[in-house]
C-alpha positions, 0 to 999 in steps of 0.5 A: 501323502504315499507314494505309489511303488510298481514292482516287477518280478515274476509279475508286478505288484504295486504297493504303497510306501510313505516318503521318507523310508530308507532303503533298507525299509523299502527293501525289507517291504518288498521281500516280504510282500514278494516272500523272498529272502531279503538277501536276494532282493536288490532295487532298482530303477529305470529313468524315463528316458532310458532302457537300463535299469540303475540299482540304488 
């Protein structure tokens, strides 16, 4: 079953990923998908009950 992934950069972009992917695997996606260079890509998330965002 994928799971759905919502990126916010410049403007959001939703993309699709498998369980089970590794960081690097998710990172490399999303710079891609963005056209970034993936030394500038760094990922993070925010908890429900929280404003900050947790980088992984």
């Amino acid at each position: 079953m994928p799971y759905t992934l919502k990126v916010h950069y410049k403007y959001t972009v939703v993309m699709e990923t498998q369980p089970g992917l590794s960081y690097s695997q998710v990172r490399d996606m999303v710079s891609k998908k963005l056209e970034l260079r993936l030394e500038h890509t760094k990922l993070s998330y925010r908890p429900r009950d929280s404003n900050e965002l947790v980088p992984l």
